[in-house]
C-alpha positions, 0 to 999 in steps of 0.5 A: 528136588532137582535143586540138590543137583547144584551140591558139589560132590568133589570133596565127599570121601568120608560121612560125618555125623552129629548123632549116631543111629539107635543101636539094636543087637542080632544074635544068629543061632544056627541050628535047625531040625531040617534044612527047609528046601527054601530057606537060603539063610545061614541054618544048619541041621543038626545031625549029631547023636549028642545034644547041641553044643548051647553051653559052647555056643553061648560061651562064644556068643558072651565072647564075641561080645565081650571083643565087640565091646570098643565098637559101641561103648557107651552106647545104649542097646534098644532091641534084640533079636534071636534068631536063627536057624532055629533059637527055640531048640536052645532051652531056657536055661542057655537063652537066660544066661546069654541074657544075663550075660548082655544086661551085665555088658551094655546098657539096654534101654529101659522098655527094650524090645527082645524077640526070639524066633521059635518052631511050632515043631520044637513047642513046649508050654514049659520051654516057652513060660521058660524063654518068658521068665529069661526076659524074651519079651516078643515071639516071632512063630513060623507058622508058614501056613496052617493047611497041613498039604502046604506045611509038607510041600514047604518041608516044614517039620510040624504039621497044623495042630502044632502050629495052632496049639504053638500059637495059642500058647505063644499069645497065652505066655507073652501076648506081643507074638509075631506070627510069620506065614508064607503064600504063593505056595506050591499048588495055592488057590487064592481061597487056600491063602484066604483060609490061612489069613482067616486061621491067622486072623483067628488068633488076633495076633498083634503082628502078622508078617506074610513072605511070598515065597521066592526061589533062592540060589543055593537052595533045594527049590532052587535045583528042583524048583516045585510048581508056584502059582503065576506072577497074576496069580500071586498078585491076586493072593497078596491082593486079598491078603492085604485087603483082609488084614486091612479089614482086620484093622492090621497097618500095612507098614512095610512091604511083608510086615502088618501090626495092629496100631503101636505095635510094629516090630521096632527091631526090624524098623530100626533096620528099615530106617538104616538103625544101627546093629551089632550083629553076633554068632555064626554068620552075623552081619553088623551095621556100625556108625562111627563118627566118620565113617560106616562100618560092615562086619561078618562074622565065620559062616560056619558054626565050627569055623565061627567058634574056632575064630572066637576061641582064638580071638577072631570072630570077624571073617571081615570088616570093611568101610562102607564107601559113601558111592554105596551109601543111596543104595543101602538107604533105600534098600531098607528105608523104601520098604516102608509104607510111609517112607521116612523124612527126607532129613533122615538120610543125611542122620543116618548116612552123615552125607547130603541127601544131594548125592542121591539126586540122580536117582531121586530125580528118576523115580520121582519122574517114574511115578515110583517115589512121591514128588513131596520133596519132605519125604523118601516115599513110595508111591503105590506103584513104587511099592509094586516095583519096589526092585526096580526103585531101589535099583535107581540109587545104585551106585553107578547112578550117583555122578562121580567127581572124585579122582578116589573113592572109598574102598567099595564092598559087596552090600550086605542086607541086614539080615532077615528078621520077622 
């Protein structure tokens, strides 16, 4: 690809698109039973002696929608996710009228993927035939483990049984059930992990997302960090992990996700291919293409300040233009986490730039060994999904060559936010 170095970058300012990206809709709920001492999402437990705000909380989701409307009229919504915090705490009733009341707002595609994330330890066979006759198509469980000494190291508010009787139930009602474990647990051997993937497997479910625990700042590991196994012995637990799901028949597809043939998460895939997404609720991020430009959207963080803002008409904490310096980066970010990468034509589909401005550090990795020479895809090669960090850290933005006397505002990138 060395010949995209003779593109001249001086007068790039804004992108330019043709066709803007497929369109996906996040909904946060924030609330949890228990803050896990991991998690650094935006989640909060719930402490009042009073039921949880849902009527409230739905109301200003219906809102801040309604306020988001200009930003994507007319396009189509191909996925939603429900996600959290905690959605499965809300009953039925409240996830049937927030999806009432987006079919009624924009336009969903005809087969459109709807997932909501749930708790083993808020299961009920009633809640969730509840959440499927709302119009909740997917379930993504958070099992985490199935070895009950694992479960109480994770802070985790069910034990085994639920996660199993959860699970069974979850497969029974909606059939496409993600379910979302962790491994390099605290005090894991590699035959503790093999038990969990053999528990996993057990079920046939048709996704299954294994996370390696990691020690985030602001959270409760991070002040009192629990004793993890080594980095070799880690790699030596994905190892196996991956080996028996691929035995499984599982389709490696992206760095923490594994679905049977056809049936990857198209929410999340939408994300890794730089997909569009409005994004609603305490804390959401949006992703949003216009025909210049690429926006970034936050919403309030905390779930008074975020309805407190859409009662005065401002749910946005900010809003910015995403500068085209950043855009390599924010690409990569997602796209290399995918198995088989994307075509190389995508980059300039999904950024409206020219894939020239990503030379430098195309140029690198490939020379690394870290992304394929095949100058037709953006793909990781095996020893590029193992230092997958170091990759996506070549398209920085004090990578690309600059000639402009003035760039766009740049902004903090933001992920997409985490989804099973």
């Amino acid at each position: 690809m060395s010949d995209v170095h003779s593109f001249d970058v001086s007068a790039l300012t804004k992108p330019r698109f043709m066709v803007l990206p497929p369109l996906s809709l996040y909904v946060h709920i924030p609330w949890c039973l228990r803050k896990c001492p991991y998690c650094d999402f935006n989640s909060h437990e719930w402490r009042g002696a009073e039921r949880l705000p849902h009527e409230t909380y739905v109301d200003a989701l219906i809102a801040d929608l309604e306020s988001a409307l200009p930003s994507v009229w007319g396009r189509k919504v191909h996925t939603i996710f429900i996600g959290g915090g905690t959605p499965s705490l809300f009953p039925a009733a409240s996830i049937e009228r927030l999806l009432s009341a987006i079919r009624a707002r924009v336009p969903l595609v005809p087969d459109a993927e709807v997932t909501l994330e749930a708790n083993p330890g808020t299961f009920e066979r009633e809640q969730f035939a509840g959440f499927f006759a709302a119009g909740v198509n997917r379930l993504s469980l958070g099992i985490q483990s199935f070895d009950d000494r694992f479960l109480h190291a994770l802070g985790r508010v069910h034990d085994a049984d639920q996660a199993r009787r959860a699970a069974e139930a979850a497969l029974m009602i909606f059939g496409n059930v993600n379910l979302d474990l962790m491994f390099a647990l605290p005090g894991q051997a590699l035959d503790d992990a093999r038990r969990d993937v053999a528990s996993a497997l057990a079920f046939a479910p048709p996704h299954l997302s294994f996370y390696q625990l990691t020690i985030e700042p602001n959270t409760l590991f991070h002040r009192f960090p629990p004793a993890l196994p080594d980095d070799d012995q880690a790699s030596d637990i994905e190892d196996a992990i991956v080996a028996a799901l691929a035995h499984a028949g599982y389709l490696h597809y992206e760095t923490s996700a594994h679905a049977k043939p056809t049936r990857e998460c198209r929410h999340n895939v939408n994300y890794w291919r730089f997909g569009d997404y409005l994004g609603i609720g305490a804390g959401a991020h949006s992703k949003l293409s216009f025909a210049d430009r690429i926006v970034r959207q936050l919403r309030w963080k905390q779930p008074q300040q975020y309805l407190d803002g859409v009662a005065r008409g401002e749910p946005l904490q900010e809003a910015v233009d995403v500068s085209w310096r950043d855009l390599p980066f924010e690409f990569m970010l997602n796209a290399l986490r995918l198995t088989d990468g994307v075509p190389a034509a995508l980059f300039a589909e999904r950024t409206g730039m020219p894939l020239s401005i990503a030379a430098r550090g195309i140029d690198e990795a490939t020379r690394k060994g870290l992304l394929e020479p095949d100058p037709t895809v953006l793909k990781p090669t095996p020893l590029g999904r193992r230092f997958l960090n170091d990759l996506q850290a070549m398209f920085i933005a004090d990578s690309v060559p600059v000639r402009v006397a003035k760039s766009v505002t740049p902004i903090e990138v933001v992920r997409a936010p985490v989804v099973r």
